[in-house]
N, C-alpha and C positions, 0 to 999 in steps of 0.2 A: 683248383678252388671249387669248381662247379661239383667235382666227385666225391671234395669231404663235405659238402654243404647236404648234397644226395646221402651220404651216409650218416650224417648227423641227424639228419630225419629221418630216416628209417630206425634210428637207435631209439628215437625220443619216442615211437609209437607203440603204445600198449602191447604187450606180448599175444599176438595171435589173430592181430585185426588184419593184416595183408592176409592169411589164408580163411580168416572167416567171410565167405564168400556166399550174401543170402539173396543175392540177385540173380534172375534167370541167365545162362550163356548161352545163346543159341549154338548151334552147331559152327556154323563158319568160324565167331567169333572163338569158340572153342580152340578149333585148328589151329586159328594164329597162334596161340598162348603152346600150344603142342609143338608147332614150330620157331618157336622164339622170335616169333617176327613184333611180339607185342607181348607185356607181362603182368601181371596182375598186379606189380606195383606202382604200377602207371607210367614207366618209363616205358620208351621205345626199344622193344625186345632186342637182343644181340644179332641177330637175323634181321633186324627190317629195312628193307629197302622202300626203294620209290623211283619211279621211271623218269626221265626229265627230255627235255628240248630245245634245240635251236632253233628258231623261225628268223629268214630274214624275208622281211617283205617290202615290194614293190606294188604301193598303191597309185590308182589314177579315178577322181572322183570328180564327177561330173556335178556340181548341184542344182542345174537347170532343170539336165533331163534324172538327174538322181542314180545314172549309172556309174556301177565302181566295177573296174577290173582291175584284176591283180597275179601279181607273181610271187610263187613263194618257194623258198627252198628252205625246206627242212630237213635236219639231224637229231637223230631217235638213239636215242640212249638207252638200252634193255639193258638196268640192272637187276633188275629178277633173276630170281635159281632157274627159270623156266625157259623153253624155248617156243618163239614166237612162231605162225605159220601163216597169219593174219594180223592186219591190223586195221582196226574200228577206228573212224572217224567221227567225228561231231560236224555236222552243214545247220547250225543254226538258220540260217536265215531263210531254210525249206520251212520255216515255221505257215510261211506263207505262199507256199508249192502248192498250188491244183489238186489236192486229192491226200494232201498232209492230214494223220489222223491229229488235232486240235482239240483243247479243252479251254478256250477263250474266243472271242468273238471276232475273225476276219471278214470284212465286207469283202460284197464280191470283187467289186473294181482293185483290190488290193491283193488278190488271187496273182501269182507268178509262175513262172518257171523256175523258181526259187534258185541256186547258186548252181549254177551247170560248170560243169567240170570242161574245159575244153582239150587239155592236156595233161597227162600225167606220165612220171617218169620214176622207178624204182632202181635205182644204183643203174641207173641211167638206161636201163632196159623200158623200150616205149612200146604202144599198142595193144597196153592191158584195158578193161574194160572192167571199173570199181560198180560194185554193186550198191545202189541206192533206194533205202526203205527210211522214208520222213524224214526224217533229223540225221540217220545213223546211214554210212557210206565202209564200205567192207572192201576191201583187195588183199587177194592172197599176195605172199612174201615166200621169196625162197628162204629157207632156215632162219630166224635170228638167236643164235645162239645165247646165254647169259654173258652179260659184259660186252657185248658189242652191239654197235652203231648200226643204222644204215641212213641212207640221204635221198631225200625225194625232193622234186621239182615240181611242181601243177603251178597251172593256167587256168583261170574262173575268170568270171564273171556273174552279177545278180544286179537285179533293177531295186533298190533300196524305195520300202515300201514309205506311202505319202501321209497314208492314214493309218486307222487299227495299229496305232502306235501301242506297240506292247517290249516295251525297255529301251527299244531303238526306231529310227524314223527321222522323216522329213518333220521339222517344228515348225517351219513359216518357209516361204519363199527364202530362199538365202538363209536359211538353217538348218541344219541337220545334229542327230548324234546318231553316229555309227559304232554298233558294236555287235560281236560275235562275226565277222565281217570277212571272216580266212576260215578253210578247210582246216579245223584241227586232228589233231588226232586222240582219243581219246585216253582215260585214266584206264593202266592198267595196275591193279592194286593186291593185297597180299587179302582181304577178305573177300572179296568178289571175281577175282580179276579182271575182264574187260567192264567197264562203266556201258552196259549193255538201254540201260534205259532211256527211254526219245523224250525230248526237249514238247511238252505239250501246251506248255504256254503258262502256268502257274507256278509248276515246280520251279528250282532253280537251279545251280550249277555244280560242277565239278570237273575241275581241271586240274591238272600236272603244273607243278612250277618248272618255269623256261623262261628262257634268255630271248629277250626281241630288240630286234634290230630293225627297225620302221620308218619306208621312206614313203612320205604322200605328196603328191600331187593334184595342186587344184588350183583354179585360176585366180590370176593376180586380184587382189582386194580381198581375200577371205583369209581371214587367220584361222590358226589349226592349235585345239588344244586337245590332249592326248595322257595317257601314261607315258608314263617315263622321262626323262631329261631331252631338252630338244637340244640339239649338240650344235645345231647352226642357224642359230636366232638372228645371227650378225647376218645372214647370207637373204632370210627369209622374210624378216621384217625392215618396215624405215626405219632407219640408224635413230631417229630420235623415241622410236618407239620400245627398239630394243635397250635403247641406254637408259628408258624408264626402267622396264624388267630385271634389267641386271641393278639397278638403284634399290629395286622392292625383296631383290633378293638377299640382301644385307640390312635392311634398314627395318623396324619395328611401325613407323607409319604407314599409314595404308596412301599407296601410288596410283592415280587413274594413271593408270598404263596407253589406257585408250581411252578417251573424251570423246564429245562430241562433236568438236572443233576437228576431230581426228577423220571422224567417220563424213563430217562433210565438206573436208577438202580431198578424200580419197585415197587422206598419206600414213596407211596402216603396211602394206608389206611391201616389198622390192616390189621398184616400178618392171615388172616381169610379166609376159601372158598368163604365162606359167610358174607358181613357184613349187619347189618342193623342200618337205618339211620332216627333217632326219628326228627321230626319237630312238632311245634305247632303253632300253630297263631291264633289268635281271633278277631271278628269281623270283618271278611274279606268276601269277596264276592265270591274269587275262590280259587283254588287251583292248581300248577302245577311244573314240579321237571323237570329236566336234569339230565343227565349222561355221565358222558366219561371216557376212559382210556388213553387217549392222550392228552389231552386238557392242555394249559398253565392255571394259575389260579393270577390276580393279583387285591390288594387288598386295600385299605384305606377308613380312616375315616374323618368324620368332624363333626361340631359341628353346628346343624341344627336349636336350639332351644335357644339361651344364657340365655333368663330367666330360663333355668331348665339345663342347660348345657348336653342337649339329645346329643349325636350322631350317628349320621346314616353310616353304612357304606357298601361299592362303589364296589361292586365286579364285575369282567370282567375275563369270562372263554372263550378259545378261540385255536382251531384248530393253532398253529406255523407258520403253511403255510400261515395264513389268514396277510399279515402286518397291513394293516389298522387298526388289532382289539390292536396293541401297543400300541398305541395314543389313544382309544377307553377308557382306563382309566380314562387318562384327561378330556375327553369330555363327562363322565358321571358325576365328580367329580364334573366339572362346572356346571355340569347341573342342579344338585342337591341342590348348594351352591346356583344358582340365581334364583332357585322355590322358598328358603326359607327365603332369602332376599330381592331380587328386583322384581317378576314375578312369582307367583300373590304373595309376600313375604309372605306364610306361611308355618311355619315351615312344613317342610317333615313329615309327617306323621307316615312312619313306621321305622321299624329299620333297616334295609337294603333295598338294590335293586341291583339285578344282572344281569347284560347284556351276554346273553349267544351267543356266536355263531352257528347260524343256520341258514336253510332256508327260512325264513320268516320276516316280520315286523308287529310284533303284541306284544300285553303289557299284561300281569297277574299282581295280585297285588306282588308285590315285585320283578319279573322276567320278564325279558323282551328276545323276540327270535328275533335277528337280522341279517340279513344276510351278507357276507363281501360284500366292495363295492371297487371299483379301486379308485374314485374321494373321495378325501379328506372332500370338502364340503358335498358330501351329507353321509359319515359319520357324520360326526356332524348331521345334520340336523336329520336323521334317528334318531341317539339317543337321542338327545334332544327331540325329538317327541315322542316317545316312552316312555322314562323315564316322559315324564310331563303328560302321561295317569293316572300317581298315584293319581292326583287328581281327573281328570274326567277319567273315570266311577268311580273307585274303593273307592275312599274316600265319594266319594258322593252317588254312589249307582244307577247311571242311567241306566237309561234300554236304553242299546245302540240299542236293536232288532228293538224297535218301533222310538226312537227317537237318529239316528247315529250322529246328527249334536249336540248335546247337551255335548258330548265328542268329538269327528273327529274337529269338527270347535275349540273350545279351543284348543285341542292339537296342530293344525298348527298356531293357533296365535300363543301362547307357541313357536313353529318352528321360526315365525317368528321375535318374539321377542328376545328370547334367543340366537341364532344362534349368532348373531354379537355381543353379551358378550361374545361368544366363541372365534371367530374369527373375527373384526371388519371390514374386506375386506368381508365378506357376503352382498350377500343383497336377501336373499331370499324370492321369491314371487313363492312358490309354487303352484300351483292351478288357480294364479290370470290370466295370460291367455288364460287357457281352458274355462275360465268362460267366459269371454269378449267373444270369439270363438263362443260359446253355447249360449249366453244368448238372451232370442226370440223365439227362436228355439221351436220346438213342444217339444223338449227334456230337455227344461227349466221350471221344474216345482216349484211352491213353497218351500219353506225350509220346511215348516211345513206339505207337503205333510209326511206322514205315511213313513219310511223307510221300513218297508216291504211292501210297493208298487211301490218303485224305484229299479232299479239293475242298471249295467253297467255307460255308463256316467251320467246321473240321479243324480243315486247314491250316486256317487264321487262327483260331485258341489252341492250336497245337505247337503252331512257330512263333506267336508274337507271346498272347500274355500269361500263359498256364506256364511255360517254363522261365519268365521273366519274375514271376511268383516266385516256384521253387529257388531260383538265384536270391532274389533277396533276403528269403527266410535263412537260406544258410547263410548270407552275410550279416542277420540281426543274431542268430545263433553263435556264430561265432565271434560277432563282434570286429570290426574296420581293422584292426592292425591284422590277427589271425587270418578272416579273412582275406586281406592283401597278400601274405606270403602262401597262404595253400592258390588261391589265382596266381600267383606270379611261378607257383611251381609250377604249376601247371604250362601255362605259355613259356616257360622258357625249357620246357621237354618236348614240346610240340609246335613251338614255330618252324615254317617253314616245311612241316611236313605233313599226314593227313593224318589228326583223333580221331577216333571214331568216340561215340558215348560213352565206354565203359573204360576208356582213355582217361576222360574225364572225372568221372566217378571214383576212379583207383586215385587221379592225381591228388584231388580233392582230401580222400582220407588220408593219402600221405602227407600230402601239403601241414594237413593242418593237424597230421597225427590224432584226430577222433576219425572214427568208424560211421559211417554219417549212412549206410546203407539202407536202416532204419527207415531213412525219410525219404532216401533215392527209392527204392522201393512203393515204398504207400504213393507219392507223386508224382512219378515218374512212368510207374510200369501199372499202377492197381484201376480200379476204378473206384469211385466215391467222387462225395461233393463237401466242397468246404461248408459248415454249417455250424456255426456256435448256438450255445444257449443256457440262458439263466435258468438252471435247473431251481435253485432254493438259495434264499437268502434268510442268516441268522445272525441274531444282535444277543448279545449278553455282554450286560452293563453298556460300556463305549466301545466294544467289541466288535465288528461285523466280520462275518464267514459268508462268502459269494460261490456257491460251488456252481461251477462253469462244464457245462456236457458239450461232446462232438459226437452229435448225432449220424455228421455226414463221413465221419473216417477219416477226413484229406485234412493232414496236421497242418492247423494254421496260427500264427501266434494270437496271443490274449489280448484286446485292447478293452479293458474294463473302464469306461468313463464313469468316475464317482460326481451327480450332479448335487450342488449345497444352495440351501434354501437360498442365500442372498445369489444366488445365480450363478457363484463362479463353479469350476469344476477340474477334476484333478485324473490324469488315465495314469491305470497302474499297468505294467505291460508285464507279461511272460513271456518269451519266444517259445519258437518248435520245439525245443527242449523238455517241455513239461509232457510233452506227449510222449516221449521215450518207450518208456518202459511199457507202451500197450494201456494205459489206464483210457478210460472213456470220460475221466471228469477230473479235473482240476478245482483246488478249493483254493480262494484268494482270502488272506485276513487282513483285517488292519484295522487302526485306531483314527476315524475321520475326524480331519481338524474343526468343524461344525456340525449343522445339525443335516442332514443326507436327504433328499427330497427324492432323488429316484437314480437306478445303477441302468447304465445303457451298454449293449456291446459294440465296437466297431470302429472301423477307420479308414481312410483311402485305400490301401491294398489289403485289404482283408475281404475278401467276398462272403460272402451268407446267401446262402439259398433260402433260407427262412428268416426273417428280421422279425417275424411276430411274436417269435419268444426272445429278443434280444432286449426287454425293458421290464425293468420290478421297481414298480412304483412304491417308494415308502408310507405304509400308513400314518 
């Protein structure tokens, strides 16, 4: 079904837009396309692979003194053409090592010996000695041939930092959220091979999808919430707590799981010094858990999938004190419900997703760490953003390190969209004035500039709203249904494996059978600044002609506001499309139902660098 669906869209596409090809290819990405590891009709070439793994780990997490040691045995799966002779690790948690080269701010007291290796063992040969530079951790391997395995053992430990919370961290006495927390091993890929770049503290991640199999341990009274399914809730929690959870896991109302009544008689997990707490999940890209002894727990479900009648359900853990995180239910629940119906409607992907309260706002697959906020709106908005990372990186697989705007920019569309199904008094234009602000600027570089060679504001209008723009223009361009099936072509050639942008770009044209390179191009790769303007306004008879100039280059669409003497007013719209063919001015006519008092240009997502020429007042 999927391959005549593939070929009835390549049929329906204008004769010559798959090879007309007017965007830069770098060299690497060249390679693949020479290697069929990736093809220029956006599908994933006849060649491509992707390396995968098994982690089974043995945690033991202390949250007094904040120390976690662990075990892990991992299986490395080399399906590459290539043969391995090394292999790079990722040590997150050196972020906060002694002498780590940082691009964020660590107080000294929070300076470590970051994840020290205590053991390591390769197909079970011991007394190597892995080489360690910041983040990234190197040991030679005898051979790994293509298609085969090998299995390693290590022993660590790291003192999980208290402050300088930067994604993970101690949140209060009796809280934590742990992640990046095991020796991984990192991406080896078909454009870069080893994921060679250090973890500096802004960029973000890329990882291999793998199988984890995760047992924690931590003392009695603290519940553990995590990716993945916990397989023995019966064993872990009081039987009346667990018999709420499995209640919330069927049922559409929302379950305090855990009250208050709960947290001050004591009776949240087995009366045990120690409990430990089994999760699994597979084909996931990270892994990461919380912990608390105080925390409320509240919980439902819904029904994410109706062809398979799947449901996903809603979990919100959360410090009492925090009120915001009440309503924090609700606005996961929704958030959830209109990813998998209206934005981008596909079903939700995993079986859960937990919003935990902490210091941060950052997304794992299935947990999110949010922090409490006063303003109502940008609760919502925080979560809905958050929560809709499920799709970008983690269902898709992108490598946020190198390319942030490929997640960051859908998540704030996602923000943008969602929001006002939340709450319909939103109107959230996150990003879109700093960008207007910035854009020109020596500090305005391309989208498709490398994000590890942006930081600061860069950075931020490179990954959240400049490519959160160009997404929405292609979907006013193309219109909500079009739209929907070039995005759903897209994610369903690339779930579960790694795009890179021009993955994208190719699906996109194919998706929707137009040639959109046009625009990928000018916003994407060029520079310019979005910039409209009322070049000349003419009347004959009840006639007006509004011709409209883009002085700044960066095709943005037309919001022409017709204002009428008795005050009402009417916007006539043109999308990206009017810029096509390279013209520099667009001319609007039309017959105003009254008498015209003045022509304004602009709207919430339409940035202008100059508003001074955006008003022709009628004589």
């Amino acid at each position: 079904m999927v391959a005549r669906f593939i070929l009835s869209l390549l049929l329906a596409i204008p004769v010559g837009l798959i090879a007309q090809q007017q965007l830069h290819i770098p060299r690497n990405i060249q390679q693949a396309y020479t290697q069929q590891t990736r093809s220029e009709t956006g599908l994933p070439g006849k060649n491509y692979w992707q390396n995968t793994a098994s982690y089974n780990l043995q945690v033991q997490f202390d949250p007094l003194s904040r120390y976690l040691q662990g075990t892990e045995e991992i299986t490395y799966q080399n399906n590459s053409p290539d043969t391995l002779n090394v292999l790079w690790f990722k040590l997150y948690p050196n972020l906060y090592k002694k002498g780590t080269p940082v691009l964020v701010n660590i107080a000294v007291e929070d300076l470590s010996d970051g994840l020290v290796i205590d053991t390591i063992s390769i197909e079970g040969k011991t007394g190597m000695v892995p080489k360690t530079d910041g983040t990234n951790m190197t040991a030679s391997i005898d051979p790994l041939l293509p298609g085969k395995s090998i299995h390693l053992s290590i022993h660590y430990h790291y003192i999980l930092n208290k402050g300088s919370h930067n994604r993970t961290g101690e949140i209060d006495l009796g809280a934590d959220f742990i992640a990046y927390f095991f020796p991984r091993i990192a991406v080896y890929d078909d454009v870069d091979g080893w994921n060679k770049n250090p973890y500096l503290g802004p960029q973000e991640f890329y990882n291999d999808f793998c199988q984890f199999d995760v047992n924690i341990s931590v003392p009695r009274g603290f519940a553990v919430w995590a990716t993945g399914d916990l397989k023995n809730g019966d064993q872990a929690l009081d039987p009346h707590i667990y018999e709420r959870l499995q209640y919330a896991e069927t049922h559409d109302v929302i379950t305090n799981v855990i009250d208050s009544a709960d947290l001050a008689n004591a009776a949240v997990t087995a009366n045990k010094p120690t409990n430990t707490w089994h999760f699994t999940a597979d084909n996931v890209t990270d892994f990461a858990f919380a912990v608390s002894d105080h925390y409320l727990w509240k919980s439902t479900s819904l029904v994410v999938d109706p062809a398979t009648n799947r449901r996903t359900r809603v979990d919100v853990a959360f410090n009492p004190i925090h009120s915001d995180f009440y309503e924090v239910i609700d606005f996961a629940r929704k958030t959830v419900e209109s990813m998998s119906y209206r934005f981008p409607a596909w079903p939700f992907p995993y079986p859960h997703i937990t919003v935990f309260d902490g210091l941060d706002q950052m997304e794992y697959p299935m947990m999110v760490n949010d922090n409490p906020l006063d303003n109502r709106t940008d609760a919502i908005t925080l979560t809905d953003h958050e929560i809709f990372h499920t799709i970008f990186p983690f269902y898709m697989g992108i490598n946020e390190t190198k390319y942030g705007w490929m997640d960051e920019g859908w998540a704030t569309m996602g923000e943008w969209l969602i929001s006002p199904m939340i709450d319909p008094s939103i109107e959230d234009d996150y990003g879109v004035k700093p960008y207007e602000k910035a854009a020109g600027k020596e500090i305005d570089l391309p989208i498709h500039t490398l994000t590890t060679q942006t930081f600061g504001e860069a950075l931020f209008l490179n990954s959240y709203p400049k490519p959160a723009l160009g997404y929405l223009y292609i979907k006013d361009l193309l219109g909500d249904s079009l739209f929907k099936k070039a995005l759903h072509y897209y994610i369903e050639q690339w779930h579960g494996k790694h795009p890179i942008p021009y993955d994208f770009f190719n699906c996109i044209n194919v998706g929707s059978g137009q040639n959109l390179n046009w625009f990928f191009k000018k916003w994407f790769f060029d520079s310019g600044v979005p910039d409209l303007a009322i070049q000349q306004v003419k009347k004959r008879k009840n006639n007006y002609s509004v011709e409209i100039s883009s002085p700044g280059s960066k095709p943005v669409p037309i919001d022409l506001v017709v204002h009428y003497i008795d005050g009402s007013h009417q916007t006539i719209h043109r999308n990206i499309s009017c810029w096509q063919q390279g013209n520099t001015s667009v001319t609007v006519s039309f017959n105003p139902e009254m008498r015209v008092k003045k022509f304004t240009l602009g709207s919430t997502y339409i940035p202008d660098t100059n508003r001074q020429n955006n008003t022709y007042i009628v004589e």
